[in-house]
Every structure is written in C-alpha cells, then in structure tokens.
N, C-alpha and C positions, 0 to 999 in steps of 0.2 A: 725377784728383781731387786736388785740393791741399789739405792740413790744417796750417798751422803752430802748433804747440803744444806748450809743454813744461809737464807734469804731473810737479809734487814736493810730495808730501802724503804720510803716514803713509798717511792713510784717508779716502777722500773722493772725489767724481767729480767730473770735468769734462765741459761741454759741448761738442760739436764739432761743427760743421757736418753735423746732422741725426743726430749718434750722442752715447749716453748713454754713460760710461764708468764702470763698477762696476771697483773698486778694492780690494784686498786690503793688506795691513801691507804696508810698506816696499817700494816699487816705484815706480822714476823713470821715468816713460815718454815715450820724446818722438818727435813723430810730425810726418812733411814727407812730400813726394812721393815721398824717397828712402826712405821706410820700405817702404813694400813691398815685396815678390818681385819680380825683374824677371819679364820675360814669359816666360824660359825655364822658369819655375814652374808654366806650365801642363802641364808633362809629372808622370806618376802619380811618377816617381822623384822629382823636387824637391819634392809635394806628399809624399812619406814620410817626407823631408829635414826636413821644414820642419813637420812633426807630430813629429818625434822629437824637435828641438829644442825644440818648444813644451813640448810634457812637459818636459823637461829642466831647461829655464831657464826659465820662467813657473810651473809647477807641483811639481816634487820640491824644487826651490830656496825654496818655500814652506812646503816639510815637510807636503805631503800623501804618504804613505806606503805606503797600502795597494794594495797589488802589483795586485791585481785592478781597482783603477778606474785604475791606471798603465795596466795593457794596454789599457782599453777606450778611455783617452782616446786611445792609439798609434793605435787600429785605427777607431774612426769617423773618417770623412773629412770633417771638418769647412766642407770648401768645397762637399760637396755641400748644403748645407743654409743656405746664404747668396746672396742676389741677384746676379746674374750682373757686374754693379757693383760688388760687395762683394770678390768674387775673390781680386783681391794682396792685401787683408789678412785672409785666412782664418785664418791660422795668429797674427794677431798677437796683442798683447795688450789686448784690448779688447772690448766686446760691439759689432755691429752693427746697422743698423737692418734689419729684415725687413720690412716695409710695413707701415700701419695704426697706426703710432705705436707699433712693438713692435720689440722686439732680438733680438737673441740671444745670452744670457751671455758675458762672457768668458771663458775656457778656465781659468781657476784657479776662479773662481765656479764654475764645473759641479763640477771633480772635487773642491773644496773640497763643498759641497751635499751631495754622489755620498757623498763617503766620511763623512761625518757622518752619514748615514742608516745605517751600520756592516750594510749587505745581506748576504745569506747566498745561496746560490744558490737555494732553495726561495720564497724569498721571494716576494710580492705586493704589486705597488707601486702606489702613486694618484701621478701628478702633475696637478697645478692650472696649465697653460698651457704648452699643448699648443708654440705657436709655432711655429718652420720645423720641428721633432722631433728637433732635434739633444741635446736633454737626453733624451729618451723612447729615443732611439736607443743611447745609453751607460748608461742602464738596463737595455734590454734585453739587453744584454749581461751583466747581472749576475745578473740574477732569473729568475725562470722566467713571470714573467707581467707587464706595464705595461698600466694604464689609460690613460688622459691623455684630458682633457676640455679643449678651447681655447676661449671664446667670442666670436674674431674669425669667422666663416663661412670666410670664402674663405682665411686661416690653414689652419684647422683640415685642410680639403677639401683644401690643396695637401701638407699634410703626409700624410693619409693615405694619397695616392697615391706619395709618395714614401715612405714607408714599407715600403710593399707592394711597391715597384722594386725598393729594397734587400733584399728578402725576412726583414725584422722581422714573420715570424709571430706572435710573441709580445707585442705590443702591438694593444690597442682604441683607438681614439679617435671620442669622442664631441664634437658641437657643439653646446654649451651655458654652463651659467653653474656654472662649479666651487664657488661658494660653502657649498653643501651637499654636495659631494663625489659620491659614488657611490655610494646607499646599499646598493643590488641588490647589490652584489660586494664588499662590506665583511663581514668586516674585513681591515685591509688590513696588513703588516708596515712598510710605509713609505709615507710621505706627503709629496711635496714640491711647495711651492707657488713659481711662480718669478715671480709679481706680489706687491706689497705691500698688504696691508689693511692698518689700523689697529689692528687688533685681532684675534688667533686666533679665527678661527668654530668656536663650538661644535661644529657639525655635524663637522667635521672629524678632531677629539679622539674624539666617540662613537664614531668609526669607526677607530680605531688597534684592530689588536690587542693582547693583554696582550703587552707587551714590547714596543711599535712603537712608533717615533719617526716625529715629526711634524717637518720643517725646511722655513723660510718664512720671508721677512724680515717685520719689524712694524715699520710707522708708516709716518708721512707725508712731510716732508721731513728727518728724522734719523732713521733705519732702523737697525735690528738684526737681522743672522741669529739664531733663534731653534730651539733645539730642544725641543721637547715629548717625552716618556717615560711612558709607561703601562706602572706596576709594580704587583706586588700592592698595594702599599701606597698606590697615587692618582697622582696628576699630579707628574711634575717637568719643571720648565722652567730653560730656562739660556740665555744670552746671549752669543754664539759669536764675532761679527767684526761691524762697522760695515760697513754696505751702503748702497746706491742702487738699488733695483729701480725701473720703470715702476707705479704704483699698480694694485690688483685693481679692476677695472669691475665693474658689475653689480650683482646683489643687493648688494657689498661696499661699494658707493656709499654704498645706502640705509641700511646700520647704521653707517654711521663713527661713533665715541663720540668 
C-alpha cells in the first residue's frame, strides 16, 4: 500500500486513501511505504516492540498519564483487531479503516478517551461502537464489566467472536443502534461513544451514574471531545481536545439539531 502524505497541523485530520486520520495537539506525522514495520514485524516479539514504542512516543509524549490505561494500551494487541491489509501499520499513528466505512481509533484517541473516563476497577462501562473491539478490549482491562453496542451487523458479530477468542469474559456486545444507550443495565460509571452525533442524547446522560462521565466527540464537521459529569449538584460538561470521528448513524441521523 502506498500513501504519500505529510500531516503538520496542531489539530485537524487528513484524508488518506480510504483512512480517516483523528489527530491529537502537536504531532507531525508523515506517512510513505517506508512507514511501516517491515515484514520481520510479523513476529509476537516485533509486534511487543512496536506496542511499547507506540505507548511511548504516540501516547506518554502526549502526557496521558495514568499507569493503568498505560499497561492496557502495552498489553492489547492492537494488530489483532485490524484487517489483515491493515497489518504493518498496526502500531502506527493513525486510525484505520475496518470495513463499512468505519475505523479504528488511533492509539492516543483510545488511551486519551480511556483515561478521561478517570475508571476505577469496579466500574461499569457502556460504549457506543462497538467496531473491530479494539476500544471494548482496553476497557475491559480496566473495569469489571463492558457493554458495547455496534450498529454495523457483520461489525458487531466479527468483534464478538473475537472477543470471546481472546477470552474478554467481561464484555456484552449487542447489535443495535446505541442512541439510547442500554437502558436494562444502566446505570452505568462510564460512557463512551466513539462515533459523532451533533448533539449528546439525552438518553445517554439519564443513564450515567451519580459521579459518571460521559466522553464522546460532538458535531459534524468541527468536532469536540466532550466530557459530561453527573454530580450531586446536575450536569457539567467541558470541552477536552478537537477531534474528527466517522459521524453516529441511526436514530442520531434522525435528531441532528
């Protein structure tokens, strides 16, 4: 696969021959044939290599901090959860595409996401798209329990079975339309949506626990990670990093304001 492209923006994506690129503060990224692993990368050793780095210099160099989503970004294998096409650039910086016009975050997006949701181990987690379950997967390393609702079908269905290979006991995933979240198993301590609506759904908020945050990017083509907090004393919401997610489908469609 050949991609020549060089990305220097504070905050902002670029397009790339069939990959969306979600983008974090100050990061030059430049991408050709020779970016990738070579093929000697298909061994478990180079792909350990090549996850320790990515932590390293994509994520702590970003000042994500918290020790516990550092280990889990170390210990998910990242490549297993990307298109077999996708391979040499598992580890890079960048989201790639997973089929059906959907990605999979780039590796500071997740742990950046991960640790804003500030998890505790007891926790109950909802995520909103589901994808390859590479974000459901780094959760579950955190919490004691993951939802995760996908509304592509054949998504959804391929992540569950990988899920269950990897022996993520602790993750449901349902195939449906996360708009109104889950309301059977609410409430929940965190809530992360990893498509864009235009707008936080209600439904969503009702179903935070007291003291659970809610993170999601908001809008259409100028986007915001967004965190919601339910305290004793109501809703707070705050505006965390400029994003580019793939927009929410489905019911999200039909309420765009």
């Amino acid at each position: 696969m050949k991609a020549r492209l060089l990305f220097a923006s504070q905050y902002g994506f670029v397009l790339l021959p069939l990959l969306l690129l979600e983008c974090g503060p100050g990061r030059n990224v430049v991408l050709s044939e020779n970016s990738a692993p070579s093929a000697a990368a298909a061994s478990s050793d180079n792909y350990q290599i090549a996850r320790e780095r990515m932590v390293r210099e994509q994520i702590e160099a970003r000042d994500v901090r918290d020790a516990r989503v550092l280990a889990a970004m170390r210990k998910v294998q990242r490549h297993l959860f990307v298109p077999e096409g996708m391979l040499p650039y598992a580890y890079t910086d960048q989201p790639l595409p997973i089929g059906h016009n959907q990605t999979i975050s780039q590796p500071y997006i997740v742990a950046f996401m991960t640790e804003a949701l500030e998890l505790k181990p007891k926790d109950k987690v909802l995520e909103i798209g589901t994808g390859s379950g590479y974000q459901a997967a780094v959760l579950a390393e955190l919490v004691a329990a993951v939802y995760s609702i996908e509304i592509v079908s054949p998504l959804g269905e391929a992540a569950m079975e990988r899920l269950k290979h990897l022996g993520y006991s602790n993750i449901q995933v349902r195939i449906g339309d996360g708009y109104r979240g889950w309301p059977e198993s609410a409430p929940f301590d965190g809530i992360m949506v990893t498509a864009a609506p235009d707008h936080i759904p209600p439904a969503l908020i009702d179903q935070l626990a007291e003291g659970g945050r809610l993170v999601l990017p908001v809008g259409r083509f100028f986007q915001e990670l967004v965190r919601v907090r339910r305290t004793p004393k109501g809703i707070k919401q705050e505006n965390l990093l400029p994003v580019r997610f793939v927009p929410m489908v489905g019911e999200a469609d039909k309420a765009r304001q």
